[in-house]
N, C-alpha and C positions, 0 to 999 in steps of 0.2 A: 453446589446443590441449587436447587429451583425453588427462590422463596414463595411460602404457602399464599395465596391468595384470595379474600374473601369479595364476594362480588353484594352489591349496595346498589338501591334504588332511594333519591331524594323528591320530597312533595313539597314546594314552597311555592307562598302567595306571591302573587309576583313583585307586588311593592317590595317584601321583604327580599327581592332575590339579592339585586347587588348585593344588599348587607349580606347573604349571604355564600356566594360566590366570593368575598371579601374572606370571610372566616375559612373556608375553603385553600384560597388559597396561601393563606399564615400556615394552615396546619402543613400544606405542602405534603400529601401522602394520597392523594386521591388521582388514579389514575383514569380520567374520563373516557366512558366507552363511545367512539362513534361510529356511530347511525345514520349519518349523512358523510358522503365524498368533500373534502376540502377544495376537489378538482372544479368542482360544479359552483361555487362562491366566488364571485368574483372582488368580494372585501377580502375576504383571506390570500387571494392569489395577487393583490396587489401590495397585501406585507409583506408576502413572500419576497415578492420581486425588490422593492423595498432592503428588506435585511441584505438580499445577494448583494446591491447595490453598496449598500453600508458594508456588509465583510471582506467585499472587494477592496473600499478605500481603509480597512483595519489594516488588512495583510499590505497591502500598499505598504504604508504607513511606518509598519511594523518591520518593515525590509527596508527601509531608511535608515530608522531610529536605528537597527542594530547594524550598520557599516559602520559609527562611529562610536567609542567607547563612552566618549563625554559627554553625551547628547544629553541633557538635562527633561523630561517630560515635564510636562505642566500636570497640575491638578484639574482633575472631570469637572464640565460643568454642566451643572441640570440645564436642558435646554429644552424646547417646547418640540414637537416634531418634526415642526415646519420648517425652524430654524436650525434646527441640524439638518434637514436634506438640504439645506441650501450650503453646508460646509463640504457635504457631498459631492453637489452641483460645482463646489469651488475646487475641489480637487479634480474631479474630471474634466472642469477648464483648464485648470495647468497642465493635467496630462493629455490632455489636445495640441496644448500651445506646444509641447513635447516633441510632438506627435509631429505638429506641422514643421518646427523646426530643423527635427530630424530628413525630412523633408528636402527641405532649401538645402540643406549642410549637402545632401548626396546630392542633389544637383550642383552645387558650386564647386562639390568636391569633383563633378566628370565633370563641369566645363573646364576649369582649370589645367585638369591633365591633359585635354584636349587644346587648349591653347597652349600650351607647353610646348606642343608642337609647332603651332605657328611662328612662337615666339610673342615680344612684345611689338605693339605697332598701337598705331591710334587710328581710332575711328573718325575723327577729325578730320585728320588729313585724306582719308577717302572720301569724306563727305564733300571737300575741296577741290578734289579730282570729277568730284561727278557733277561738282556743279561748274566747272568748266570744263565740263566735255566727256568725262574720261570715267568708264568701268571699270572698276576694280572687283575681279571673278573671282570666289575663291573653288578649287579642285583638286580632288584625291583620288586615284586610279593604283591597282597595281603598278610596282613599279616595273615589271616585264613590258607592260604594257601603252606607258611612257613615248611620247615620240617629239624626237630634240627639235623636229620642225614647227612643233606648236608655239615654240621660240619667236619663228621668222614669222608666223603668221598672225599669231595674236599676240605676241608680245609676251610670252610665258615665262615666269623665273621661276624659278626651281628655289622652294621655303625649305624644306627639309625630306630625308628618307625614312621611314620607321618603321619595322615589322615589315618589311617587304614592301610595304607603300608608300606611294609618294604624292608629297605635296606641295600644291603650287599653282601661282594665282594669273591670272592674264588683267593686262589692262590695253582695253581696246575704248576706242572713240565711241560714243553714247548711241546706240540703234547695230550695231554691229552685229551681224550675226555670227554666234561662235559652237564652231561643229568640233566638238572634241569625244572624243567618246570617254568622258570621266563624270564623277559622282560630283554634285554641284552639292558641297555638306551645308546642313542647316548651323552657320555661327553663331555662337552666344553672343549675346547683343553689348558686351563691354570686352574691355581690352582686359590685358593677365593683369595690372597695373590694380583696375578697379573692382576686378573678382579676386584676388588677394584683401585687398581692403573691408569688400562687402565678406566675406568672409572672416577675416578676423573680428570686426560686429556681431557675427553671426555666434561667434564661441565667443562673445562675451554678455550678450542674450543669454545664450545657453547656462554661462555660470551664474546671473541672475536670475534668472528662472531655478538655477538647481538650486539656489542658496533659499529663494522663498518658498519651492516647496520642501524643504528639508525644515524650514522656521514652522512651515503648516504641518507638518508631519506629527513635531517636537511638541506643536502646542494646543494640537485636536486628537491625538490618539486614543488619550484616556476618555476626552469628550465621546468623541465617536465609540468607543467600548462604553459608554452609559447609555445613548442613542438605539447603541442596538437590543441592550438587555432590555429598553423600555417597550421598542419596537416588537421583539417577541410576548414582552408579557403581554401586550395588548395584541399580538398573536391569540396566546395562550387565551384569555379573555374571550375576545372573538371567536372563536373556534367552541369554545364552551357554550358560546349562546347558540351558537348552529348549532352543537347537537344536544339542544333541550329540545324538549316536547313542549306541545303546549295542549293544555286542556282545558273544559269550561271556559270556554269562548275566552282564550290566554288569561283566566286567572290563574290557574295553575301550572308550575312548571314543573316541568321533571326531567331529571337528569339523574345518569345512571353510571356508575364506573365500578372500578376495583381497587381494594387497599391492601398491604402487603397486611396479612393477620395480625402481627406480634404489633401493627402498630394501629389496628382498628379497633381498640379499648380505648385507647386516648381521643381519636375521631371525636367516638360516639360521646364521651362523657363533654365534649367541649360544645358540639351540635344537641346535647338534650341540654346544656347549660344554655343555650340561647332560644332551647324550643323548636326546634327546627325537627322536623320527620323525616326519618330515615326508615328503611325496613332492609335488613339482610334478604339474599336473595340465592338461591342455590347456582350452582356452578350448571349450567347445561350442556349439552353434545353441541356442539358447533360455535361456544363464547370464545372469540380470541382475545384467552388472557393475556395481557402483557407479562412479560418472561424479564422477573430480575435474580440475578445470579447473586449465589452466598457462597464464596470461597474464602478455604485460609489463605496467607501468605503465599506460597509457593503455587496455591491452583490459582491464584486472582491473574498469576504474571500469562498465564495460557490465555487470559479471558477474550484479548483481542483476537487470536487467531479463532475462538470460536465461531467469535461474529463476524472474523474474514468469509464463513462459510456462510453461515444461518446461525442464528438463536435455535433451541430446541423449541419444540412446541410442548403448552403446558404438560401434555399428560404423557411425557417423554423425561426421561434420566437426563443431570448433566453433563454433560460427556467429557467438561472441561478437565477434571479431576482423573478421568480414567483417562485418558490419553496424554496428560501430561506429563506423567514417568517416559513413559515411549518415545515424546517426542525429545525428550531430553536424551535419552538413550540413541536413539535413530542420527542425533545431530553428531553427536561424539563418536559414533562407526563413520557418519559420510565424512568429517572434516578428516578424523583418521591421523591428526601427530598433535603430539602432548605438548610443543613448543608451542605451537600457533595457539593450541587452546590456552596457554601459561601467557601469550601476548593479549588475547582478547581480553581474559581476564584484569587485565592491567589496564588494559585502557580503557575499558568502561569503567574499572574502579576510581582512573584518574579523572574522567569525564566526569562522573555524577557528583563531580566538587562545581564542574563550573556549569553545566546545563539547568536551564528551566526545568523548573518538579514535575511538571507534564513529562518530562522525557525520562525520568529517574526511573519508574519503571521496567520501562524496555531496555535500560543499561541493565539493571539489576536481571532479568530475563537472559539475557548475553552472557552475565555472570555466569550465572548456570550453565546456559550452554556452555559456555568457555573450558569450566571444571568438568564438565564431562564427555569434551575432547580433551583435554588434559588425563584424564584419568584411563582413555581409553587408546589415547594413543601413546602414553606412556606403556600399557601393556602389552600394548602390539610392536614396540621399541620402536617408535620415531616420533625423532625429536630435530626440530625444522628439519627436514630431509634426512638426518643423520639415524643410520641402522643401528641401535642400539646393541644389537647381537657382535656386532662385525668390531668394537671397540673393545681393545682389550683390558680397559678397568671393569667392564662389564660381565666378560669373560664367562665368570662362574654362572653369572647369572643367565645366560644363554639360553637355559630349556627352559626357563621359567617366561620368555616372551612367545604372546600369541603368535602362531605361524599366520600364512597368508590361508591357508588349507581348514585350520581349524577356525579360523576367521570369519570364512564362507561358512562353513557348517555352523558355527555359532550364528550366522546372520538366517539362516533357515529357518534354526531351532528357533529363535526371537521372533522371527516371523508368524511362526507356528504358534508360539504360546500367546502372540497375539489376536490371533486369528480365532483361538478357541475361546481366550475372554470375550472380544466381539461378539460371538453366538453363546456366551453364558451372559453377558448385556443383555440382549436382543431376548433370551431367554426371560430372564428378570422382568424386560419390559411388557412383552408379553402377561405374564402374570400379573403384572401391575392395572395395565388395559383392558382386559379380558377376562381374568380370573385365572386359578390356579389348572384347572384341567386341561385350559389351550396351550397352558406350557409344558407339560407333559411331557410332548413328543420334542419341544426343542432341545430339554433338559436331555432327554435321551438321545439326541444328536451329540450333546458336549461330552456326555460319557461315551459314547460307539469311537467318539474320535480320540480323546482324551486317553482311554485305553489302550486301542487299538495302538496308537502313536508311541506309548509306553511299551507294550510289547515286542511291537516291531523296530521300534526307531532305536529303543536304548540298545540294544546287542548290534544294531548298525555305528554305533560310536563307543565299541568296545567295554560298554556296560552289562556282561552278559549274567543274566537272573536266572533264579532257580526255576526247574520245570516249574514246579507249582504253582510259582507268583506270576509266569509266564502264563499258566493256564487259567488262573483265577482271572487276570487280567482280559483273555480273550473270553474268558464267560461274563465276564458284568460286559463287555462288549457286546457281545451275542446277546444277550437279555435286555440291553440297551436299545438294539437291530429288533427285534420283535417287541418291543411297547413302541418304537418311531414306525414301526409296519403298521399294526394294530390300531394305533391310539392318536392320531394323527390330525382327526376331523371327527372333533369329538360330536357325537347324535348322528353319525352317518354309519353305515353297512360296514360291514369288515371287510368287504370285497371292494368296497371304494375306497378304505381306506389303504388297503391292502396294495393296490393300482397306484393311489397318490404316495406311498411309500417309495416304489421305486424308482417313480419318478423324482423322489426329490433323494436317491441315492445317485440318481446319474446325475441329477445339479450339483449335490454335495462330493461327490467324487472328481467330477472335472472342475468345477470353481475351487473347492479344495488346493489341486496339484497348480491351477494356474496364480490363487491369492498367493500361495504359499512358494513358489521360486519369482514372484516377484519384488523378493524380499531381497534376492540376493545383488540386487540394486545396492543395496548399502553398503554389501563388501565392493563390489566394485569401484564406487566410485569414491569410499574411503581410502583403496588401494593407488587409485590414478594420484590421489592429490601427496598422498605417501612416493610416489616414484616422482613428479614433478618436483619435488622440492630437493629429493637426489640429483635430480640432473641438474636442477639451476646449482647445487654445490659442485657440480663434476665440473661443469662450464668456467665457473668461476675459479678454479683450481688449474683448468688444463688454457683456459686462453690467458692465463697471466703467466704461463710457465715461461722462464728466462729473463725475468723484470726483475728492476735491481727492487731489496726488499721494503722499501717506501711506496713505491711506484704499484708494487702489487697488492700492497695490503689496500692501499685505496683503490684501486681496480678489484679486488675481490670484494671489497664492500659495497661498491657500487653495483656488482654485478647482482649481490646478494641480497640487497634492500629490491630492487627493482623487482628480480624474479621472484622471492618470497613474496614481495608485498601482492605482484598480478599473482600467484599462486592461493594465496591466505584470501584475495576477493573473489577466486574461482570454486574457490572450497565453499567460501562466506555463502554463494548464493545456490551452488548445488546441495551443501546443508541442509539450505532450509524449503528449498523447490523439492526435492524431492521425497522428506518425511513429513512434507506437507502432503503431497501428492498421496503417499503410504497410509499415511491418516483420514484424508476427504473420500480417498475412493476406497482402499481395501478393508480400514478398521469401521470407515461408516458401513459400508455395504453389511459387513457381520452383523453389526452389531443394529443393522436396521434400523441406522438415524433417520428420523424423516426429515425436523426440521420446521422451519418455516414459524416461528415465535417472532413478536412485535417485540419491541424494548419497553421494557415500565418507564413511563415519564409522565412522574407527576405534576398533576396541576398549581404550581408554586412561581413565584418571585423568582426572575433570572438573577 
């Protein structure tokens, strides 16, 4: 649900304001409205930049500290601002020095390979040769293209052949001109002898460099996480004085936000305890309230996928709750076997022993999913690939496992009942918005469908009703069809209503057939991940046949683990791609989510 919201204007002297920006933020519940763009401030966009600056060297930092199990962190220390950007400044120096070292290392790493070729020789001794007279040329040409006379005429020896090329050096007398037709390579300016050498320094740099900053990592982390909570609240702070008003030639300031209600009894008694003037203030047509969510247990774990989309806007349902059966439903059709859901289950039960509490939730989410591909692909009988039907301890149980046939039809039907709660949402909302007579006519869409679906659909899945209930059923339809003709645009003519009737029976009739068979997405690709894990068992049975029985139990395991596990990640992410997809386009479309809510974030101490 979408906690209630009461919206507050504050008048204080200015003297008094700190102090009372100060009480403000202890009480930590006042959500500040603004009035001014934070884009147009150039003190707020330079804390901005700031924190990125700081949360870049946290995660740094934090991608250190956990390669090693032992790593000891030091205790935060309060530090001034200044002097933590300069811890900032120190880590971005080492990871330059990184930077550059990485650098030198691929160059020394291709001259190397490249003098490999030559071989070792000294520089020395050609400096020898040319100061008594003599060029030392160095040249690489295909070697097709090689000619053994360059021998007799400038003196060429032949260094080595590689990759079809060859290489090799002339020494001729000092001013000679040498017409060859080969590549004159630019050499590294030392022999293999002392790019070996400069390179082994080079990785021993490297470990001193990684040793001090892994020491900086271990012993500013926590500093730097105090740095940056200070760094926002003086955000937070700053941002507050941009959006006060000012009045009476700035004695007066005013600032305006929102408090969640259940907790603006307390506010006020703590703000009329120091004096301070407050006035309640009505909600208007165009206030973007901040949007904070109240779920139990089981709806909080949906919360993220909410705001993967949008927050709802205030005067909008939370939608987290009404689609969170679904999506748990929708996961356990696409994953489609009871084994893989019975593994998932396990390992996020075994993970949430060792993950950070941040992440505990979205295993516990997993959970769920997991048991309701467990529960759904145990009734469809497969279990890792295995047809639960075709086993003969299971035998008896035979007719009682979902077909593929009634699988699909079941994924219709689900489609279907989802699709009409969407427009009995959308319904609701409506009346919520607007009042009770604009919903009228949607409510009479949920019945013409909701009926109409009953009489027809149940005797197409061998449910067949008595005339009576059949006919009752297409009359609150029909009576349903003439209030959605009729009553449709409420204060308007019957003839206009009558006209937007049928045009919103040919939207509802083809939106209808297309919301509702794209549902059958579920069965399918529940069904592929159900046949993929048969054949990685069929594979693994038929290429080990005539292996002595040691030799193929570990070759069917091998084959087993590889292809379930790519199996179990292909499931993993059609799962959740595609009853996301089910949900953002077909259940929002019904159920006319709009969208577009800010998050509550109160004005309080990080």
């Amino acid at each position: 649900m979408i906690v209630k919201m009461s919206k507050y204007a504050f008048m204080v002297y200015h003297r008094e304001y700190d102090a009372f920006l100060a009480t403000l933020r202890d009480l930590g519940v006042l959500h500040v409205k603004e009035t001014n763009s934070i884009l147009d401030n150039a003190e707020l966009q330079a804390l901005l930049a700031e924190r990125k600056r700081v949360n870049q060297a946290i995660r740094f930092c934090k991608a250190l500290n956990e390669q090693s199990k032992d790593t000891v962190l030091a205790l935060a220390r309060e530090l001034p601002k200044k002097d933590g950007l300069k811890l900032v400044d120190k880590l971005e120096e080492l990871q330059e020095q990184k930077v550059q070292l990485q650098a030198a290392r691929a160059s020394l790493e291709k001259d190397i390979a490249y003098m490999d070729i030559w071989g070792e020789f000294s520089y020395a001794n050609i400096n020898r040769l040319k100061r008594a007279g003599y060029d030392v040329t160095f040249f690489s040409c295909p070697t097709s293209k090689y000619e053994p006379k360059w021998g007799d005429e400038y003196n060429a020896f032949l260094v080595n052949n590689f990759q079809s090329v060859t290489y090799f050096v002339t020494v001729t007398k000092t001013g000679t001109p040498i017409e060859i037709d080969a590549e004159r390579p630019k050499m590294p300016d030392r022999g293999l002898a002392k790019l070996h050498a400069a390179y082994e320094q080079l990785m021993e740099n490297f470990k001193s460099l990684d040793t001090r900053t892994k020491e900086f990592a271990a012993k500013q982390y926590n500093t730097l996480i105090e740095l940056d909570k200070n760094i926002q609240n003086e955000f937070n702070l700053s941002n507050t004085l941009v959006q006060t008003g000012r009045e009476a030639g700035d004695k007066l300031m005013i600032l305006e936000g929102f408090v969640p209600t259940e907790d603006a009894p307390a506010m006020e008694e703590a703000l009329e305890k120091d004096g301070y003037y407050f006035q309640p203030m009505a909600i208007e047509e165009g206030d973007k309230v901040p949007i904070k969510l109240k779920n139990n247990k089981f709806s909080k774990l949906y919360e993220p996928i909410t705001k993967m989309f949008s927050l709802p806007n205030y005067t909008e349902f939370d939608p987290t709750p009404l689609f969170a059966p679904f999506f748990m439903l929708f996961f356990g059709l696409c994953f489609g076997d009871g084994g893989y859901g019975l593994l998932v289950m396990l390992v996020c039960t075994f993970l949430k022993r060792k993950v950070n509490p941040d992440f505990k939730p979205y295993l516990t989410l997993f959970q769920y999913l997991g048991l309701a591909a467990l529960i759904v692909g145990t009734c469809t009988g497969s279990f890792f690939g295995i047809a639960l039907a075709d086993v003969p301890a299971f035998s008896k149980m035979k007719d009682y496992f979902v077909s593929s046939d009634n699988l699909m039809t079941f994924s219709i039907v689900i489609g279907l009942v989802q699709i009409i709660f969407g427009k009995t949402v959308a319904a609701f909302k409506t009346k919520a918005q607007k009042g009770f007579k604009y919903s009228i006519a949607p409510f009479a869409w949920v019945l013409v469908i909701t009926f109409l679906a009953l009489a027809f659909g149940l005797p197409m899945l061998n449910m067949h009703l008595p005339e009576t209930v059949q006919t009752v059923f297409v009359g609150i339809a029909v009576v349903g069809l003439v209030v959605a003709y009729l009553y449709n645009s409420p204060g308007k003519n019957i003839f206009m209503n009558f006209g937007t009737g049928l045009w919103n029976t040919y939207n509802m009739a083809s939106g209808l057939l297309g919301d509702t068979l794209s549902y059958i997405r579920l069965f399918a690709i529940g069904l592929t991940g159900a046949i993929l894990g048969g054949v990685f068992n069929s594979l693994a049975v038929d290429m080990t046949e005539g292996m002595n029985v040691v030799l193929r139990a570990v070759c069917m395991l091998i084959i087993l683990l590889i292809g379930h596990s790519i199996n179990i990640g292909l499931c993993t992410i059609s799962s959740l791609v595609h009853p996301l997809r089910l949900i953002f386009v077909e259940y929002y479309k019904n159920a006319e989510f709009e969208g577009g809510g800010k998050e509550y974030k109160p004005f309080k101490k990080a």
